[in-house]
C-alpha positions in Angstrom: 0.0 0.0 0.0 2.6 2.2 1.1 4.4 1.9 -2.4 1.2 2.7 -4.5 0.5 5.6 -2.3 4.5 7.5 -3.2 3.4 6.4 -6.5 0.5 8.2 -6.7 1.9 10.9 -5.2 4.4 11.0 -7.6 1.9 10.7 -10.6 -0.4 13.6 -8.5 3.8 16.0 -8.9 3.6 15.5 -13.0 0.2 15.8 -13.2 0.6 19.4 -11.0 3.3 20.7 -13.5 1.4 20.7 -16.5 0.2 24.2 -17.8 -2.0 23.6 -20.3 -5.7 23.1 -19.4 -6.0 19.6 -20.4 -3.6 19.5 -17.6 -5.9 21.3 -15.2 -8.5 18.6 -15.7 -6.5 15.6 -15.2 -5.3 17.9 -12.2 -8.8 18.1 -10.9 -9.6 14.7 -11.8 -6.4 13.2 -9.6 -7.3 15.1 -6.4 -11.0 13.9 -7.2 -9.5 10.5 -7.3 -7.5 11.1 -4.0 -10.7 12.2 -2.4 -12.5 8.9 -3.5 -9.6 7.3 -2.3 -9.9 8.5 1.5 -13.2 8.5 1.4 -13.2 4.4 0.6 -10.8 4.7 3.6 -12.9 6.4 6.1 -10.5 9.0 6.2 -11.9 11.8 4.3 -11.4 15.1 5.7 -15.0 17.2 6.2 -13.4 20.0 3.5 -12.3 18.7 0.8 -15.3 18.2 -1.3 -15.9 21.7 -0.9 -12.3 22.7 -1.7 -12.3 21.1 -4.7 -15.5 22.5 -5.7 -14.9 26.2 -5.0 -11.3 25.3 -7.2 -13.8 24.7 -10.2 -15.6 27.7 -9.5 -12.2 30.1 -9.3 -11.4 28.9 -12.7 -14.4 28.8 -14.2 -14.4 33.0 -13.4 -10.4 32.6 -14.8 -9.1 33.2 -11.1 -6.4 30.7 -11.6 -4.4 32.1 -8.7 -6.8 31.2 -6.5 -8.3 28.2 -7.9 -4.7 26.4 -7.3 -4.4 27.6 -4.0 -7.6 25.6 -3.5 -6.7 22.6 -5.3 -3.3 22.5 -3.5 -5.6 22.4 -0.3 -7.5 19.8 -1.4 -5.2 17.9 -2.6 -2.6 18.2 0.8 -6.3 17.3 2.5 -6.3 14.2 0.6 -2.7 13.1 0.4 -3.0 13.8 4.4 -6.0 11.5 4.6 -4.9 8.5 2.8 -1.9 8.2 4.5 -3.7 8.5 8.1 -6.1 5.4 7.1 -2.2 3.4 5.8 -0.9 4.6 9.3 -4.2 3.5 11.4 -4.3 0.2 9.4 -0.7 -0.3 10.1 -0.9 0.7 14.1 -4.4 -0.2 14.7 -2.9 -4.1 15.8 -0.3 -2.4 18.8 -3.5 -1.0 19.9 -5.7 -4.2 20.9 -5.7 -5.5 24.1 -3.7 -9.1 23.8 
C-alpha cells in the first residue's frame, strides 16, 4: 500500500506541472480520485469536497491564482487523509488488548 501511495503521489507532482488546461483537468480529476480514495478509507477530511468545488468555481471565473491555492488544499487534504487510514491500518494491531 505504502508503495502505491508515493506512486501516486508522484503521478499527483507530474500531473501538477502541467500548464495547459487539459492539464488542469487531469489535475482536478487526480485530487478527485485522491478524495474517493480517502473517502473508501474512512479518512476523508469534512473540507475537501468543498475545496475542490470552489477550485472549479475560481477557474471557471479565470481566477487561476486562486483556484490552485484551493486545489493545493484539497489535494494536501487528501494526500494527508490517505496516509492517516495506511498509518491507522498499520498501528491499529499495537492497539488491541492481547
Amino acid at each position: 500500500m505504502r508503495v502505491f501511495v508515493n506512486l501516486m503521489l508522484m503521478a499527483t507532482v507530474l500531473v501538477a506541472q502541467s500548464g495547459c488546461s487539459t492539464g488542469l483537468e487531469r489535475r482536478f480529476a487526480e485530487v478527485e480520485r485522491m478524495r474517493v480514495m480517502a473517502a473508501e478509507a474512512g479518512a476523508e477530511w469534512l473540507q475537501t469536497e468543498e475545496l475542490i468545488k470552489q477550485a472549479k468555481t475560481e477557474a471557471t471565473r479565470g481566477d487561476m491564482e486562486r483556484s490552485n491555492s484551493l486545489l493545493e488544499l484539497a489535494q494536501f487534504q487528501a494526500e494527508t487523509a490517505i496516509k492517516q487510514a495506511q498509518h491507522e491500518a498499520d498501528a491499529w494491531s499495537g492497539r488491541v488488548v492481547q
